[in-house]
N, C-alpha and C positions, 0 to 999 in steps of 0.2 A: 571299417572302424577308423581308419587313418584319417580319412574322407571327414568322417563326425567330426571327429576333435578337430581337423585343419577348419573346419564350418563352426566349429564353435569358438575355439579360440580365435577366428577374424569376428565373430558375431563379437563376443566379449571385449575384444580391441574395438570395434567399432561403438560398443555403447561405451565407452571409456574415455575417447577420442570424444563425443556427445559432451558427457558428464562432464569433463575437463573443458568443452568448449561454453558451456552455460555457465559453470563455476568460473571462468575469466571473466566470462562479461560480465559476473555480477559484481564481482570482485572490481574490475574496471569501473561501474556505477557507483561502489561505493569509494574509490580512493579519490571520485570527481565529486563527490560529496563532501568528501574532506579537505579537498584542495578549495573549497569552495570557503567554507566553513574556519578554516585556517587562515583565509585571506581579510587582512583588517578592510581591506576596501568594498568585500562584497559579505562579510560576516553578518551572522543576526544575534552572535552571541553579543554577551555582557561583555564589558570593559575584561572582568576580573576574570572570567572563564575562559575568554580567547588567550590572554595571558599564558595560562596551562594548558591548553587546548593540544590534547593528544591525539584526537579522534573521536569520529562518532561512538557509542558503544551499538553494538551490532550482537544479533546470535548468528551462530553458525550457519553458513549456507544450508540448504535441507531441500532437495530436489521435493519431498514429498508432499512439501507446502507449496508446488505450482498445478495447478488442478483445473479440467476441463471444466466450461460451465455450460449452461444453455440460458439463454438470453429471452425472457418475454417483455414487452413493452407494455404500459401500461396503455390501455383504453382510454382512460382521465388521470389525471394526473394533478389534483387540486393542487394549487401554490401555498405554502405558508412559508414563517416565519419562521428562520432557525436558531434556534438558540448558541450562541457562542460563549467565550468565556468571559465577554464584559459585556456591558447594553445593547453592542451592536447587534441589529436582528437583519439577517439580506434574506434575501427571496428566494425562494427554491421550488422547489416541484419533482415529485418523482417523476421518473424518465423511464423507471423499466425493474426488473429482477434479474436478480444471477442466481441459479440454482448449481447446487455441485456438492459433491460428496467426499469426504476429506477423513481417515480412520475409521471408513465403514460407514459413516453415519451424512445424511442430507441435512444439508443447511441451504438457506435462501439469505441474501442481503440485497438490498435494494439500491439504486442507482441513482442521485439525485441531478438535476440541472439547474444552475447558475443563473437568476434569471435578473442580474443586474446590468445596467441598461449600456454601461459600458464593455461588458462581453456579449451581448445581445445584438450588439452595433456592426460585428465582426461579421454575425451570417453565421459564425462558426456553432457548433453545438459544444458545450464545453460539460461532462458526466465525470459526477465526483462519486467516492466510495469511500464513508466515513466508516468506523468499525469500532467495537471494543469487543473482548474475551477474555478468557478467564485469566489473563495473563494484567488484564489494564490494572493500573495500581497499586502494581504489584512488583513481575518486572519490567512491565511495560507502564507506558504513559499515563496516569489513570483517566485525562482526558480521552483516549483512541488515538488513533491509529486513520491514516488514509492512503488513499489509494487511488487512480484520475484514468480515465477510457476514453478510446475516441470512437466513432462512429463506426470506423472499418475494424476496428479490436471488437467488435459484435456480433459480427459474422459465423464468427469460431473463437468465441471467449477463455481465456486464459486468466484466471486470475492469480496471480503470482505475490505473496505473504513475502515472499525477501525482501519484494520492491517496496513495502510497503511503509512509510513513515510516519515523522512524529509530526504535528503541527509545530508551526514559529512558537506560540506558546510556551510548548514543553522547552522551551530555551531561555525566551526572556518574554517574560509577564507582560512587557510593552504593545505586544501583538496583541490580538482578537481572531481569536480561530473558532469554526464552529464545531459546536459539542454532537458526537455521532445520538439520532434518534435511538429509541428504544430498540423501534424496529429491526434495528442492526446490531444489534449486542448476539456475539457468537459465544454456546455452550461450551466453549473447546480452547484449549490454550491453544492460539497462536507463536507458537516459539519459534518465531522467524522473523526479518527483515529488522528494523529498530526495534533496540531495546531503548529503556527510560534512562535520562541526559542525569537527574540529581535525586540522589536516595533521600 
């Protein structure tokens, strides 16, 4: 019986030691968001906003919002036009799906690639994941929400809701950020990673 509990009590210090080490580094990613954000030199806010600028608003860490995925690629992958939040329309092409199950329930969102001719120049593959949920305008962004993968994050997909942010946009109207497809509007509040900059 000693045995048990000395096995469970390190089991339980060990997922805690975990827990506490993903909650730093998230927490580390967002005070480098603020430090970023705070700074007049590399800011995207407005004159009047960076002024009071206290911080990003954030919800709570929430381990339950980072979730296995499995990755298919697409066959064909037609290009079109994305819609952003002013005339500008860039190029895109789906790249592939993330499926994964999040409250019991499956959801799929889709993968798109960049296909303008100055990231195309690089060689690199560059996979965006634009999002909205029942959370978008409301307390989140009602533009969406994204999220950016690389080639080797494919492998064994993580898709991870903390890390997830706002578009330049959501901060100052001067940007042109693309509005998430239909395709990828999630049934499910998102209450995680960025929450929305102005009520």
């Amino acid at each position: 019986m000693k045995n048990f509990i000395l096995f469970t009590s390190l089991t339980f210090m060990w997922f805690s030691l975990t827990s506490q080490t993903y909650i730093e580094q998230i927490q580390q990613h967002r005070d480098s968001i603020n430090l970023t954000f705070g700074d007049p030199e590399q800011s995207i806010l407005t004159d009047e906003d960076l002024l009071g600028f206290e911080g990003v608003h954030f919800y709570p860490i929430d381990e339950e919002f980072r979730v296995s995925a499995k990755f298919r690629k697409k066959i064909i992958g037609r290009k079109f036009k994305m819609k952003t939040s002013t005339s500008r329309t860039p190029t895109y092409k789906p790249y592939g799906t993330l499926t994964f199950t999040l409250k019991g329930e499956k959801y799929k969102l889709t993968l798109y690639q960049n296909l303008e001719p100055r990231l195309m120049s690089t060689g690199q593959v560059y996979l965006f994941l634009p999002f909205t949920d029942l959370t978008s305008g409301e307390e989140s962004y009602g533009g969406g929400r994204y999220l950016d993968f690389t080639l080797d994050q494919l492998d064994k997909p993580i898709i991870d809701f903390n890390l997830c942010y706002n578009p330049y946009c959501a901060y100052n109207h001067k940007y042109s950020c693309p509005i998430p497809p239909i395709e990828n509007h999630l049934e499910i509040e998102i209450r995680a990673g960025v929450r929305k900059w102005h009520n």
